[in-house]
mmCIF file of the N, C-alpha and C atoms, coordinates in Angstrom:
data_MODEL
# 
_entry.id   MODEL 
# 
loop_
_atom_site.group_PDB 
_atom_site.id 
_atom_site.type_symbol 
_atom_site.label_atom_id 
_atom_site.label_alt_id 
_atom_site.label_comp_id 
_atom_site.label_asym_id 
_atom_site.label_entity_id 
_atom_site.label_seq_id 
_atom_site.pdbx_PDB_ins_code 
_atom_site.Cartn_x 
_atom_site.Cartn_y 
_atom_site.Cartn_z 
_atom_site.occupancy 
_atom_site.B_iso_or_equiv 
_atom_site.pdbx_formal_charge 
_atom_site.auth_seq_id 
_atom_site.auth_comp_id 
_atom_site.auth_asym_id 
_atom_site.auth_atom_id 
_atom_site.pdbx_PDB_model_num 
ATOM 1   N N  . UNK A 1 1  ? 4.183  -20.710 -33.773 1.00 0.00 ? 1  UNK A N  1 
ATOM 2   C CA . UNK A 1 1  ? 5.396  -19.954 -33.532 1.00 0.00 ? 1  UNK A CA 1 
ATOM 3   C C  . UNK A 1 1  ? 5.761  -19.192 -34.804 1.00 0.00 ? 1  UNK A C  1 
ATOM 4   N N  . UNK A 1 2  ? 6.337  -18.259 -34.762 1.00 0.00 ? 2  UNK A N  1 
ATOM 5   C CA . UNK A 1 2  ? 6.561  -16.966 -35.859 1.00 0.00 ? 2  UNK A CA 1 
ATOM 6   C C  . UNK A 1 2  ? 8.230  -17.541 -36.018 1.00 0.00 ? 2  UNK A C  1 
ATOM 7   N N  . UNK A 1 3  ? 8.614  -16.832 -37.270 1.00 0.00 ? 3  UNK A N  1 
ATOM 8   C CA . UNK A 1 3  ? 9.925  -17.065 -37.299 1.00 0.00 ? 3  UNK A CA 1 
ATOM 9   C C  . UNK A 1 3  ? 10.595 -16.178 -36.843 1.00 0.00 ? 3  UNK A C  1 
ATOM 10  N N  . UNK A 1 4  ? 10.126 -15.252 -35.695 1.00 0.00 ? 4  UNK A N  1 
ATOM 11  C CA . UNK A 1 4  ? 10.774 -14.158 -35.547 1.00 0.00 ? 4  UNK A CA 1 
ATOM 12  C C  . UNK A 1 4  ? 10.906 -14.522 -33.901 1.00 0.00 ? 4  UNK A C  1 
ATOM 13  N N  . UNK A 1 5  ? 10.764 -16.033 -33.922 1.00 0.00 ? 5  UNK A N  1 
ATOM 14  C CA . UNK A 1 5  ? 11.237 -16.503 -32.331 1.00 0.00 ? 5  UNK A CA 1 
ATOM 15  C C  . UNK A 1 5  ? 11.984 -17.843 -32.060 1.00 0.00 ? 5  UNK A C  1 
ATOM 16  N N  . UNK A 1 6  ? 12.566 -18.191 -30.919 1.00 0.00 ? 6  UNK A N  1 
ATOM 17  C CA . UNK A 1 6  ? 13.725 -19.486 -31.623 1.00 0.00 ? 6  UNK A CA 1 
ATOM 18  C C  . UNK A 1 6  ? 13.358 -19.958 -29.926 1.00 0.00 ? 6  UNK A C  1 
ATOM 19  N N  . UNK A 1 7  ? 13.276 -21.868 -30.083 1.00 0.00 ? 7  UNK A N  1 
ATOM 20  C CA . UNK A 1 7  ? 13.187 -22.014 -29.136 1.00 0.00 ? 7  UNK A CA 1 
ATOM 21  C C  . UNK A 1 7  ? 14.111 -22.537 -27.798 1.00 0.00 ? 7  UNK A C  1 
ATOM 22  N N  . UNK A 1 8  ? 13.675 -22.511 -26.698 1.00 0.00 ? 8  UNK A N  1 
ATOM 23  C CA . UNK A 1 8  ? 14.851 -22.570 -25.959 1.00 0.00 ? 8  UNK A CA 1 
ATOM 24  C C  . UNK A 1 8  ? 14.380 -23.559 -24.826 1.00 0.00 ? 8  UNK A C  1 
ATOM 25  N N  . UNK A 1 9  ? 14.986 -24.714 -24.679 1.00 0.00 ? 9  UNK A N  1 
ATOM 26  C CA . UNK A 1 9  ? 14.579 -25.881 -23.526 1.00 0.00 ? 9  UNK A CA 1 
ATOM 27  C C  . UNK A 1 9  ? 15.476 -25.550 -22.479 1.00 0.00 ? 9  UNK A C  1 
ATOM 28  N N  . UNK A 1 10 ? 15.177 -25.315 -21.126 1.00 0.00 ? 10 UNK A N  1 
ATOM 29  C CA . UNK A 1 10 ? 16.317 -25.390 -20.015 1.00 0.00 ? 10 UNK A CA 1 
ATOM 30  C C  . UNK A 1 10 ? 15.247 -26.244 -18.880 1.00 0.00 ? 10 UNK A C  1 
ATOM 31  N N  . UNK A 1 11 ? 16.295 -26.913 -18.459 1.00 0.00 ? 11 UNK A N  1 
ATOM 32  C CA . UNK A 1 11 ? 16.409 -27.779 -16.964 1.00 0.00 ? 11 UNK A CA 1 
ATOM 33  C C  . UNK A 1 11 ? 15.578 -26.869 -15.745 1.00 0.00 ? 11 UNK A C  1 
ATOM 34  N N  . UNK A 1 12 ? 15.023 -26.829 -15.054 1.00 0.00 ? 12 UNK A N  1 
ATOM 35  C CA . UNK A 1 12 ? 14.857 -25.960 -13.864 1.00 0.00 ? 12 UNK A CA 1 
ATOM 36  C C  . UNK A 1 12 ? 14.736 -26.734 -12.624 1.00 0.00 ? 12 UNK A C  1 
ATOM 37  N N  . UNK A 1 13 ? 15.168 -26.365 -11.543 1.00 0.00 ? 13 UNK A N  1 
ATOM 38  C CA . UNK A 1 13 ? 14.608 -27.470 -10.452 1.00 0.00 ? 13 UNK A CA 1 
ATOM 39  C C  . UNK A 1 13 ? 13.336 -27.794 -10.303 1.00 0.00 ? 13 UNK A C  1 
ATOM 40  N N  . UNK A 1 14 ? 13.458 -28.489 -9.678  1.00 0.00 ? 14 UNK A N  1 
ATOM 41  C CA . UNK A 1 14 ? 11.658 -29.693 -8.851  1.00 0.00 ? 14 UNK A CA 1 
ATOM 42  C C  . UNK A 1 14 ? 11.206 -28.456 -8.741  1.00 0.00 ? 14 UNK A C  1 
ATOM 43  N N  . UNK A 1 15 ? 11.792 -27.564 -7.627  1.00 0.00 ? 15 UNK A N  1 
ATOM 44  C CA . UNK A 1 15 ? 10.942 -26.204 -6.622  1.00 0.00 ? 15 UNK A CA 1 
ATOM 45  C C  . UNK A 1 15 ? 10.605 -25.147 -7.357  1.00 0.00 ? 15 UNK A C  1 
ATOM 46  N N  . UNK A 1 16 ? 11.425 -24.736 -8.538  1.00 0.00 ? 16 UNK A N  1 
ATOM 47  C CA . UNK A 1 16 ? 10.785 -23.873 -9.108  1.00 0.00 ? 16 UNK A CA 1 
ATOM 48  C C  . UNK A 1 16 ? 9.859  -24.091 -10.433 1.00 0.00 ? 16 UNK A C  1 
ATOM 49  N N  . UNK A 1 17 ? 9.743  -25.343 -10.976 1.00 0.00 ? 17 UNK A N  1 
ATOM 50  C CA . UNK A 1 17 ? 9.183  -25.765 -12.104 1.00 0.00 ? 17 UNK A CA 1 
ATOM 51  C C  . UNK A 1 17 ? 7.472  -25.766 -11.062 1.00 0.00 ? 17 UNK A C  1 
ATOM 52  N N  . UNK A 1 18 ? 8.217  -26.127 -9.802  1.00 0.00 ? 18 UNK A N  1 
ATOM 53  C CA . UNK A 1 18 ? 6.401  -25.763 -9.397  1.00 0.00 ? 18 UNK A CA 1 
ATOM 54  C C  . UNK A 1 18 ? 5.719  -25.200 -9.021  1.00 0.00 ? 18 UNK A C  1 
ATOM 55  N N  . UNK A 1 19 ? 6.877  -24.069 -8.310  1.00 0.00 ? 19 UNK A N  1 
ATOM 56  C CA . UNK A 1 19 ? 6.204  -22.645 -8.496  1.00 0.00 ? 19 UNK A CA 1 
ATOM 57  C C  . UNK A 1 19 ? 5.674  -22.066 -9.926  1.00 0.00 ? 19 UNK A C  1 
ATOM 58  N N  . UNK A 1 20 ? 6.298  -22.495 -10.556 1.00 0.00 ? 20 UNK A N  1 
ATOM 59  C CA . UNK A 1 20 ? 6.202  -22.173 -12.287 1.00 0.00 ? 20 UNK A CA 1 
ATOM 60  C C  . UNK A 1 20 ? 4.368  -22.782 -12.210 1.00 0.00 ? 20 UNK A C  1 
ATOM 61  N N  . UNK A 1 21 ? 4.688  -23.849 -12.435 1.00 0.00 ? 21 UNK A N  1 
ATOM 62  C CA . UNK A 1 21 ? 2.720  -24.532 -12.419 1.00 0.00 ? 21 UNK A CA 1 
ATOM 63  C C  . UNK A 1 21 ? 1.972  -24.247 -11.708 1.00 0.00 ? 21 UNK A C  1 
ATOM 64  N N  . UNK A 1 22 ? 2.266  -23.686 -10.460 1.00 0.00 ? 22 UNK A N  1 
ATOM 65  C CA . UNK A 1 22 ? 1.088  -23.044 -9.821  1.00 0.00 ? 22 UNK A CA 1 
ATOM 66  C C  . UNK A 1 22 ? 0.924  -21.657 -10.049 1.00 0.00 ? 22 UNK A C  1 
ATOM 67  N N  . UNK A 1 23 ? 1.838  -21.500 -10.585 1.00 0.00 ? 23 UNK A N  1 
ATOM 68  C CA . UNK A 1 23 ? 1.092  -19.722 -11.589 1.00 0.00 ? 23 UNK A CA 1 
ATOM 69  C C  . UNK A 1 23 ? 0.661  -19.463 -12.708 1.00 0.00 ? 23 UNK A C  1 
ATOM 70  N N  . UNK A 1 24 ? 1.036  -20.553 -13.328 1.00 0.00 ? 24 UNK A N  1 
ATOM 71  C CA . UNK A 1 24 ? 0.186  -20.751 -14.492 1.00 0.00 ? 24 UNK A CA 1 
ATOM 72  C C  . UNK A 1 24 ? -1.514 -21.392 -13.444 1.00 0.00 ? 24 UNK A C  1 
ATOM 73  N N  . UNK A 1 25 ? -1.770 -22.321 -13.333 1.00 0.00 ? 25 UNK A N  1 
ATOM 74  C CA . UNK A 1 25 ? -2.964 -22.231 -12.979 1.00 0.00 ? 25 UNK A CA 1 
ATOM 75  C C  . UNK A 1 25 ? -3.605 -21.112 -12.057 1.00 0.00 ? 25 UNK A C  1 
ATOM 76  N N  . UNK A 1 26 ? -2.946 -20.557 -11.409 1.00 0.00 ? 26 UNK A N  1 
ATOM 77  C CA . UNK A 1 26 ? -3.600 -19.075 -10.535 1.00 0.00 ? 26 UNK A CA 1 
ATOM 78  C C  . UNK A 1 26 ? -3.816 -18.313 -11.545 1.00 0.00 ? 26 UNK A C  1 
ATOM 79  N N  . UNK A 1 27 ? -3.128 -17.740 -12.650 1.00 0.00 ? 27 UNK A N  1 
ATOM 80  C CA . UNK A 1 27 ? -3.055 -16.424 -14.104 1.00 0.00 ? 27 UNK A CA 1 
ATOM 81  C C  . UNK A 1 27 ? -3.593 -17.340 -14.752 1.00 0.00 ? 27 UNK A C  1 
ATOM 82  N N  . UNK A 1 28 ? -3.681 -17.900 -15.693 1.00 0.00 ? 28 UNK A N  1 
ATOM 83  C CA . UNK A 1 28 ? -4.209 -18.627 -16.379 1.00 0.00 ? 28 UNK A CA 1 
ATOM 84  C C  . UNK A 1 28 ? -3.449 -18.754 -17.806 1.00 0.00 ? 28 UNK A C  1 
ATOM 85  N N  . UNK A 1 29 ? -2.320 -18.327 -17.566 1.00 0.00 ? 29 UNK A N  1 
ATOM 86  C CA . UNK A 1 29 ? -0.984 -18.185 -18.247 1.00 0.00 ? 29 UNK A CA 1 
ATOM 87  C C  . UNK A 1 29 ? -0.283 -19.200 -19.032 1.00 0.00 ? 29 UNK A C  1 
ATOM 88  N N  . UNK A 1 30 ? 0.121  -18.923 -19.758 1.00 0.00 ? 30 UNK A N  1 
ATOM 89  C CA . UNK A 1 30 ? 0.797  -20.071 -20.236 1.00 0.00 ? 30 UNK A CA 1 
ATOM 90  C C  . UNK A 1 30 ? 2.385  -20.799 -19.511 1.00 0.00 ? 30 UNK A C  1 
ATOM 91  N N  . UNK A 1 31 ? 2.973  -21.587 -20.023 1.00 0.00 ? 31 UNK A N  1 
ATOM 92  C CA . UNK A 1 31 ? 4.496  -21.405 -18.881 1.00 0.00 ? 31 UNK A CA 1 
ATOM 93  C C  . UNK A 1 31 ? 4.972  -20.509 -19.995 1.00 0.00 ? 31 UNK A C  1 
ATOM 94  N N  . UNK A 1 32 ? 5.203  -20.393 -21.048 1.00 0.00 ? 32 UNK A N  1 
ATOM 95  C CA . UNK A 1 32 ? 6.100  -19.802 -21.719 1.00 0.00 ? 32 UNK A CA 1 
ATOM 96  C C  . UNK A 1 32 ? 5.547  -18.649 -21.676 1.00 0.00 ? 32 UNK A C  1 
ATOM 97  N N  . UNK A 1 33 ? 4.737  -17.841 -21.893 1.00 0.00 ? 33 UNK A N  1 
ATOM 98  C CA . UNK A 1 33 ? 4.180  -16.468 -21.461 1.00 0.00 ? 33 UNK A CA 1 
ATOM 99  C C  . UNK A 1 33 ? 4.981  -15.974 -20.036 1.00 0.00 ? 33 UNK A C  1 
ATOM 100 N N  . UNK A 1 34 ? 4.604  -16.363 -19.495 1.00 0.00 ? 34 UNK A N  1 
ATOM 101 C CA . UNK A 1 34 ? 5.334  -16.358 -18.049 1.00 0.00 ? 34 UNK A CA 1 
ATOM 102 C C  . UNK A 1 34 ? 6.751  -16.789 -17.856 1.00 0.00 ? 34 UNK A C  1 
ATOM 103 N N  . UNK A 1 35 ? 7.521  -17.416 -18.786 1.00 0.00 ? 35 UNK A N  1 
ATOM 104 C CA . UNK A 1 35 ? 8.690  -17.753 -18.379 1.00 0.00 ? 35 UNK A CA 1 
ATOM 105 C C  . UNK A 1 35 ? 9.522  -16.414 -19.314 1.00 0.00 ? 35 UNK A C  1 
ATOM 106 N N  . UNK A 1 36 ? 8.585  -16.171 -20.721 1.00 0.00 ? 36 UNK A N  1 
ATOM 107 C CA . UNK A 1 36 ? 9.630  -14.975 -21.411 1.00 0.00 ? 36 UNK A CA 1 
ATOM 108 C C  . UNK A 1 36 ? 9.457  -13.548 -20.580 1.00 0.00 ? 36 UNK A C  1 
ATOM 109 N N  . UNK A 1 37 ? 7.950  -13.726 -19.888 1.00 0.00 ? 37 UNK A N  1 
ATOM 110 C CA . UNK A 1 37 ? 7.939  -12.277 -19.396 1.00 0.00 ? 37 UNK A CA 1 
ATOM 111 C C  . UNK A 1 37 ? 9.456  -11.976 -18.313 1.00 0.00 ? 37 UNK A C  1 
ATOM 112 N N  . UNK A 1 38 ? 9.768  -13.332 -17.461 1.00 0.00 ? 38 UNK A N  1 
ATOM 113 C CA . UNK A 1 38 ? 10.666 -13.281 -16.372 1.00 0.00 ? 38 UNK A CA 1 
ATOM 114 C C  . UNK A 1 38 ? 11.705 -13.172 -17.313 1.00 0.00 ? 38 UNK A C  1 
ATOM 115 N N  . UNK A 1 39 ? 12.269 -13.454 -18.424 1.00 0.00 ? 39 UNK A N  1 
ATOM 116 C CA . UNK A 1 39 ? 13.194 -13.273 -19.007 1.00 0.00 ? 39 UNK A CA 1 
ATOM 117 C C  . UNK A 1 39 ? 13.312 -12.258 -19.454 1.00 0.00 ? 39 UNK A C  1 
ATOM 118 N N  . UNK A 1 40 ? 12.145 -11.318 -19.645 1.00 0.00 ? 40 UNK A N  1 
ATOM 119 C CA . UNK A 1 40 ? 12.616 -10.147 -20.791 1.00 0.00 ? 40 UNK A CA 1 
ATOM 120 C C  . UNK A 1 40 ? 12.493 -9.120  -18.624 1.00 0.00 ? 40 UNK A C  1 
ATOM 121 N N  . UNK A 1 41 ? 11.948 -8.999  -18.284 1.00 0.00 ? 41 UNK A N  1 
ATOM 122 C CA . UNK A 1 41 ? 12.216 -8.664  -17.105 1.00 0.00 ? 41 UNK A CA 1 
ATOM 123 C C  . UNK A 1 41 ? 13.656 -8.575  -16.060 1.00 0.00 ? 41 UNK A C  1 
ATOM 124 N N  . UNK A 1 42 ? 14.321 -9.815  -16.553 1.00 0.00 ? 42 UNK A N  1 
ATOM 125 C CA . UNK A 1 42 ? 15.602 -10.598 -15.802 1.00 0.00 ? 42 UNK A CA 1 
ATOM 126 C C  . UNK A 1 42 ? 16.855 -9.218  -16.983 1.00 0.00 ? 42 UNK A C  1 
ATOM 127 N N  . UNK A 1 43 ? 16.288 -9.537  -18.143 1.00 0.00 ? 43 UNK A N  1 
ATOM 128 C CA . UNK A 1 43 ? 17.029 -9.272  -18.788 1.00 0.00 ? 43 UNK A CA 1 
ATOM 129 C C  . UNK A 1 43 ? 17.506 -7.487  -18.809 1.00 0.00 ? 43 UNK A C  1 
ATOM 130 N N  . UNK A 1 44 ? 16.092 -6.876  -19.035 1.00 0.00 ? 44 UNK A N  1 
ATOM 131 C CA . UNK A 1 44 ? 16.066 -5.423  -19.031 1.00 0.00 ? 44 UNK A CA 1 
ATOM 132 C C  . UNK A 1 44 ? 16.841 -4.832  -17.124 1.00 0.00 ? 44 UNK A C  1 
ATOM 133 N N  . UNK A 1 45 ? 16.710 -5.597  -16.426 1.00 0.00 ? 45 UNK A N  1 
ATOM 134 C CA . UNK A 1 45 ? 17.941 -5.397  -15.133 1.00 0.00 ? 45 UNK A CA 1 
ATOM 135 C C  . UNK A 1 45 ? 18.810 -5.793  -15.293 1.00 0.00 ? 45 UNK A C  1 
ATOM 136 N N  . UNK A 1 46 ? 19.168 -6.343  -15.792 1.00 0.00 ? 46 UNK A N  1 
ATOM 137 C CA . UNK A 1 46 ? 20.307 -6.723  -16.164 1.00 0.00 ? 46 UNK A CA 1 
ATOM 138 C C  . UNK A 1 46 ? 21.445 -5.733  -16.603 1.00 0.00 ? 46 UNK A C  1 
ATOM 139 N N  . UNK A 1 47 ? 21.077 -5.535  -18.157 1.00 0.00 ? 47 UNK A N  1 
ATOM 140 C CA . UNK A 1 47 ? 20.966 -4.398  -19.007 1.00 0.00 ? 47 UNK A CA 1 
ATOM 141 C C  . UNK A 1 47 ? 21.296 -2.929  -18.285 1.00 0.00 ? 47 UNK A C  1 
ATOM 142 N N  . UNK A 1 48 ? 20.424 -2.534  -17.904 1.00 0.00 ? 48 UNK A N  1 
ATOM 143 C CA . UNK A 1 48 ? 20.338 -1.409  -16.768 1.00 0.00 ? 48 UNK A CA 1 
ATOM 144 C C  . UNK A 1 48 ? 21.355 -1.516  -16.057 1.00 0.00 ? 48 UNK A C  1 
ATOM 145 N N  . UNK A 1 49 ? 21.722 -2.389  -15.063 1.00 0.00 ? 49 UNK A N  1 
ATOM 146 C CA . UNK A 1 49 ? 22.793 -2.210  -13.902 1.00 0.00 ? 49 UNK A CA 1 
ATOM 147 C C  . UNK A 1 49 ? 24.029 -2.379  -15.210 1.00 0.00 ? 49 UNK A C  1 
ATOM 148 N N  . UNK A 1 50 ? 24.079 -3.067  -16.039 1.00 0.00 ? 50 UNK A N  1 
ATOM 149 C CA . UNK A 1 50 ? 25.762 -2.881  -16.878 1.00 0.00 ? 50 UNK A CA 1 
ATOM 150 C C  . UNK A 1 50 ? 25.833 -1.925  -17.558 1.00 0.00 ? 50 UNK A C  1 
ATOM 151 N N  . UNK A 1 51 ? 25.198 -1.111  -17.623 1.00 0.00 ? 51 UNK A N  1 
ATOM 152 C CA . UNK A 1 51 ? 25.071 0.248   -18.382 1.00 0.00 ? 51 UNK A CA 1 
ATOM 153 C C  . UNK A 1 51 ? 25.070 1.169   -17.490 1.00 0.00 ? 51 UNK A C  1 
ATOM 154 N N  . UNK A 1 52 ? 24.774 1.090   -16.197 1.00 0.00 ? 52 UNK A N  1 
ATOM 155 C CA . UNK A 1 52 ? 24.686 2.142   -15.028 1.00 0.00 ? 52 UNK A CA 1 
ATOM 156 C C  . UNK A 1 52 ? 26.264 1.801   -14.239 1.00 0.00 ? 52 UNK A C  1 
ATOM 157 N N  . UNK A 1 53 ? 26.786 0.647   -14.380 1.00 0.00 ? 53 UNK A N  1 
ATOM 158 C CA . UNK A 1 53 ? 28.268 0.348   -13.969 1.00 0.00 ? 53 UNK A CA 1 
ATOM 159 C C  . UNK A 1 53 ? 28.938 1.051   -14.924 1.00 0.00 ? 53 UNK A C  1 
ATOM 160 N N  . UNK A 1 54 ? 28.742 0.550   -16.374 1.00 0.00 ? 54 UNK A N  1 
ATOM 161 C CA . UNK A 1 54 ? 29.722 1.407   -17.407 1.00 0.00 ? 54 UNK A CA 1 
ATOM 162 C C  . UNK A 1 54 ? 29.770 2.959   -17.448 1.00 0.00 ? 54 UNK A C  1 
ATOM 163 N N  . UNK A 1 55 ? 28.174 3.312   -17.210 1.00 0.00 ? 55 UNK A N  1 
ATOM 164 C CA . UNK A 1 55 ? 28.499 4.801   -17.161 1.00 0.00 ? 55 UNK A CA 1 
ATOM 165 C C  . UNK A 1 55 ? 29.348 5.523   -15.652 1.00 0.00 ? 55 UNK A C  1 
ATOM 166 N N  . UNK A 1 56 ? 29.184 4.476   -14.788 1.00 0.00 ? 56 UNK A N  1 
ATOM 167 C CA . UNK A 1 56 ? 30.383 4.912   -13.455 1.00 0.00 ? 56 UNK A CA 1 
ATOM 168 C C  . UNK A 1 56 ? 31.216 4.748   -13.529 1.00 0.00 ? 56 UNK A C  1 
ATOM 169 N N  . UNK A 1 57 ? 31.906 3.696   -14.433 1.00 0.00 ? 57 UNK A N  1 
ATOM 170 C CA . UNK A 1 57 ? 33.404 3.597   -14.698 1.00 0.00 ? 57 UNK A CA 1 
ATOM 171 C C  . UNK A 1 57 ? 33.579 4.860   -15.570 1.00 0.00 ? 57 UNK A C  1 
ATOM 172 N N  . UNK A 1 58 ? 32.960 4.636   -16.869 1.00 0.00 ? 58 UNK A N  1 
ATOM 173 C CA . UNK A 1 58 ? 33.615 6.259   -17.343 1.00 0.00 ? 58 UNK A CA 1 
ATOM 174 C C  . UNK A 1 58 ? 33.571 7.112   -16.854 1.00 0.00 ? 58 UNK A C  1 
ATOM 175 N N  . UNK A 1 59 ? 33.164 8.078   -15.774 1.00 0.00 ? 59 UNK A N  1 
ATOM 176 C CA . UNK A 1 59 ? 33.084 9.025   -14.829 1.00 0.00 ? 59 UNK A CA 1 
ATOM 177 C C  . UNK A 1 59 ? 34.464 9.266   -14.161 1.00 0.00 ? 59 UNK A C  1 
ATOM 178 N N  . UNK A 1 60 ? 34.445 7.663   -13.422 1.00 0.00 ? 60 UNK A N  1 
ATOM 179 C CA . UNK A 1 60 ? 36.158 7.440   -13.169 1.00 0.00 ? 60 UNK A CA 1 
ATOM 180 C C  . UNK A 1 60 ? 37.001 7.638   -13.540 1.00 0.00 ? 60 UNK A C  1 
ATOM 181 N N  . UNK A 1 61 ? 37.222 7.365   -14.574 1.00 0.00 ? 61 UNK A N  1 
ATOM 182 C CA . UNK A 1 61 ? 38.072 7.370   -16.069 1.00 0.00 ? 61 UNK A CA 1 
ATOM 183 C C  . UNK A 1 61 ? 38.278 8.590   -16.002 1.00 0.00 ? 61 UNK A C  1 
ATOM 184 N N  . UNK A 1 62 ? 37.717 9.407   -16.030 1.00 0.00 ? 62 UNK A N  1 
ATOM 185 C CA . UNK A 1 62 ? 37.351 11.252  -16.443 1.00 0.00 ? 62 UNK A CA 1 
ATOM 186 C C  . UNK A 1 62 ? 37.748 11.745  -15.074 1.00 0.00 ? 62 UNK A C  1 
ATOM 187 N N  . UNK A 1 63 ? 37.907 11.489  -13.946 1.00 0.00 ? 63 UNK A N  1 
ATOM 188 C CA . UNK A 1 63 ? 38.418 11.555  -12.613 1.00 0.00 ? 63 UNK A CA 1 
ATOM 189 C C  . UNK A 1 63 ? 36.955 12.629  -11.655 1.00 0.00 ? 63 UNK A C  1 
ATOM 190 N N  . UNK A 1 64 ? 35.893 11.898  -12.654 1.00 0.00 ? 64 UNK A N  1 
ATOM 191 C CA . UNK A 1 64 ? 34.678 12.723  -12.251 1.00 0.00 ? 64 UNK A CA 1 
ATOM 192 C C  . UNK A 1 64 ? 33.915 12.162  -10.485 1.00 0.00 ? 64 UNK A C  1 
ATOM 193 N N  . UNK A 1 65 ? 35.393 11.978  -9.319  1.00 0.00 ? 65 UNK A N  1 
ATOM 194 C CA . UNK A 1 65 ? 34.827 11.675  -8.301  1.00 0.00 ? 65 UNK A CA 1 
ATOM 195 C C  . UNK A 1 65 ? 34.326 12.532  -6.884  1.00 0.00 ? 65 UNK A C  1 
ATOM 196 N N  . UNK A 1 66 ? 33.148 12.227  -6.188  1.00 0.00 ? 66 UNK A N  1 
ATOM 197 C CA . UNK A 1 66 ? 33.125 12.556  -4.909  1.00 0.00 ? 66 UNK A CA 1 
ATOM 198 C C  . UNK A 1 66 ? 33.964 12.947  -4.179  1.00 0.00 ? 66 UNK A C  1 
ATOM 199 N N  . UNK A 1 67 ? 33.998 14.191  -3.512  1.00 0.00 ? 67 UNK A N  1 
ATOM 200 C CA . UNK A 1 67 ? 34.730 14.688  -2.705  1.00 0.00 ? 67 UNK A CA 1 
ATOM 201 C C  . UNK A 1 67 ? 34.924 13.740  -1.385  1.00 0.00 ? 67 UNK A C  1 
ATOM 202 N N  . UNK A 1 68 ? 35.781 13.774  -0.401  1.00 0.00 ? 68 UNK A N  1 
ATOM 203 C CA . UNK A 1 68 ? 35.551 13.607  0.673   1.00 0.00 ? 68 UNK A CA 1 
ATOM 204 C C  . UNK A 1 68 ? 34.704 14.217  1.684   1.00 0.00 ? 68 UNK A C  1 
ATOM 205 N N  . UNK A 1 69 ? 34.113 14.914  1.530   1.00 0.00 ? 69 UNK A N  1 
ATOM 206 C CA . UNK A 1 69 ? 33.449 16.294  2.301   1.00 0.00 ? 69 UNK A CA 1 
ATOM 207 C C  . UNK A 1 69 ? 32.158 15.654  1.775   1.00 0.00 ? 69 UNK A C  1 
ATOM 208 N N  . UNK A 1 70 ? 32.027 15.297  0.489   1.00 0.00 ? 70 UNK A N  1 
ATOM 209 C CA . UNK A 1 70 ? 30.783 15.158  -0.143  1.00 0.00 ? 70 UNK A CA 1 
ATOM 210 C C  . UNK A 1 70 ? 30.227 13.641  0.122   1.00 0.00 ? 70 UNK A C  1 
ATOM 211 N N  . UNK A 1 71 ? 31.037 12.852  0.728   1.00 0.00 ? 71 UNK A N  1 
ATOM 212 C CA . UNK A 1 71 ? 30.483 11.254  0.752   1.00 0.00 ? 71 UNK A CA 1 
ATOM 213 C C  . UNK A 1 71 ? 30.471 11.463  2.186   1.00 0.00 ? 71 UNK A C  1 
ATOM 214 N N  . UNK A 1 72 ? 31.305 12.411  3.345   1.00 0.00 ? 72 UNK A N  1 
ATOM 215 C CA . UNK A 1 72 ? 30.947 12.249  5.069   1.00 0.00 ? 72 UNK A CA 1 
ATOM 216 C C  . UNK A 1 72 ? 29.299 12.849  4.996   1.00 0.00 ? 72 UNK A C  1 
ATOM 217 N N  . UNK A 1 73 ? 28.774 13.904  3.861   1.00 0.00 ? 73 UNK A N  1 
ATOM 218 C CA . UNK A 1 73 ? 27.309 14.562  4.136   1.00 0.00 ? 73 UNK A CA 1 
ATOM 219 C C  . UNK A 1 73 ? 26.550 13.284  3.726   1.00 0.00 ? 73 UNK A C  1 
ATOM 220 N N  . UNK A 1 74 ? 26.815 12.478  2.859   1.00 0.00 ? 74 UNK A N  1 
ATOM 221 C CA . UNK A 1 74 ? 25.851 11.958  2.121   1.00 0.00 ? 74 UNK A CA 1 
ATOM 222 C C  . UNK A 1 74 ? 25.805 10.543  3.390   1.00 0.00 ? 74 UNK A C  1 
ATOM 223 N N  . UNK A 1 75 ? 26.905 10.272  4.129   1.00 0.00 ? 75 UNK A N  1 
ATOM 224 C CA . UNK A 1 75 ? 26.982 8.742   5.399   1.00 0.00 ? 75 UNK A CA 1 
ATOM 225 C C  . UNK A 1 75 ? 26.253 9.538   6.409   1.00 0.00 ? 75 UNK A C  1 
ATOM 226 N N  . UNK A 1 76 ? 26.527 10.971  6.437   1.00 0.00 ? 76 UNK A N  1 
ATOM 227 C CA . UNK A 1 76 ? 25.767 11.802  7.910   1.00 0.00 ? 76 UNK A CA 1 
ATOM 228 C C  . UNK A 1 76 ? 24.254 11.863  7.567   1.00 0.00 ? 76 UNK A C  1 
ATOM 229 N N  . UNK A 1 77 ? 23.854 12.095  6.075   1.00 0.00 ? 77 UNK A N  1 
ATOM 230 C CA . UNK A 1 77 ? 22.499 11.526  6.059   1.00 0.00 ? 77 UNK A CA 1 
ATOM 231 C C  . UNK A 1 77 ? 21.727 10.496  6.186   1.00 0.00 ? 77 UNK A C  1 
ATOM 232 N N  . UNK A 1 78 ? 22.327 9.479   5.217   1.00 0.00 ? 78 UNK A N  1 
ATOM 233 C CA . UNK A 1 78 ? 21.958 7.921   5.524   1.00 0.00 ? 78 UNK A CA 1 
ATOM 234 C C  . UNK A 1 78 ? 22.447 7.214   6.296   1.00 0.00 ? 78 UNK A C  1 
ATOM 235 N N  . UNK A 1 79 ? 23.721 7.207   6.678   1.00 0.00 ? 79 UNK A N  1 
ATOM 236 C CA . UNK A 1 79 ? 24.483 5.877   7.334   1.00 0.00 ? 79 UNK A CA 1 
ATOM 237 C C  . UNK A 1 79 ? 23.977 6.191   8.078   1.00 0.00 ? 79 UNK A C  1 
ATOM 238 N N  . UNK A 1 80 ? 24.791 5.429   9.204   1.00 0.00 ? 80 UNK A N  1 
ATOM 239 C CA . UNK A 1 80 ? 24.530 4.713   10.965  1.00 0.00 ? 80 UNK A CA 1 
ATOM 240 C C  . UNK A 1 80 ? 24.935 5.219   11.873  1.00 0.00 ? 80 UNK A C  1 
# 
């Protein structure tokens, strides 16, 4: 281990600690290879959606909203 990493023990259930072991033996992976990839993965969405909320709140803020005219085209395209 490098000092440029710190370690971290967590609990997981029965069901997923064994999904966890059977992908390490299918990849040939380590668990921790595989458990930081899901973390740095978990994390970078994460990230993304609170930064894609913050930049919609400030929009708000700025009174930068959708017309009414402009959200009935956009339900007459997609909605139901």
């Amino acid at each position: 281990m490098s000092t440029a990493e710190k370690i971290l023990n967590v609990r997981l259930p029965v069901e997923l600690h064994g999904q966890l072991e059977r992908l390490v033996q299918a990849t040939g992976r380590s668990k921790s290879f595989l458990t930081v990839e899901a973390l740095r993965s978990y994390v970078s969405q994460e990230q993304w959606q609170i930064a894609d909320v913050q930049d919609g709140l400030q929009e708000a803020d700025q009174g930068e909203f959708a017309t009414a005219e402009e959200v009935r085209a956009v339900y007459a395209k997609y909605g139901h």
